[in-house]
C-alpha angles and dihedrals in degrees: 000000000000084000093055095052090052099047085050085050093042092057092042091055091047089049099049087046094059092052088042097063095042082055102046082064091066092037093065119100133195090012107171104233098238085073106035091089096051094045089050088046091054097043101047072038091066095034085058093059100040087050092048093043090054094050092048087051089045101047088039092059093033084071100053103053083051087057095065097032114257133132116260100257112267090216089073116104100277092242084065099056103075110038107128115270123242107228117246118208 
């Protein structure tokens, strides 16, 4: 049970990072201009990979509720619900 709960708490946080970091873009001012690209870059850079790393963890332990035989939690961000599973044998 513990396991479950921190999956569930694993994809939210990588749920409210991602919107955390598209949001830290329109949160800069006074930003010189020179800047302004890199520091878009980096952070659609980091959303990316929260957003990637939530979807591997999510279809990783996707497959492996559908290996025994159990149903994916409903309590998982709804994003998260239907990436394609990895089978598990």
């Amino acid at each position: 049970m513990m396991l479950r709960v921190e999956m569930n708490r694993i994809l939210h946080f990588m749920q409210d990072k991602v919107v955390w970091w598209r949001r830290a873009v329109l949160a800069r001012e006074k930003v010189h201009f020179e800047y302004l690209g890199g520091i878009v870059a980096y952070a659609q850079k980091q959303a990316f990979i929260r957003e990637e790393l939530g979807k591997k963890f999510a279809g990783e332990w996707a497959g492996v509720f559908v290996a025994h035989g159990e149903e994916i939690p409903r309590y998982w961000p709804s994003k998260y619900r239907d990436i394609p599973h990895v089978p598990r044998q």
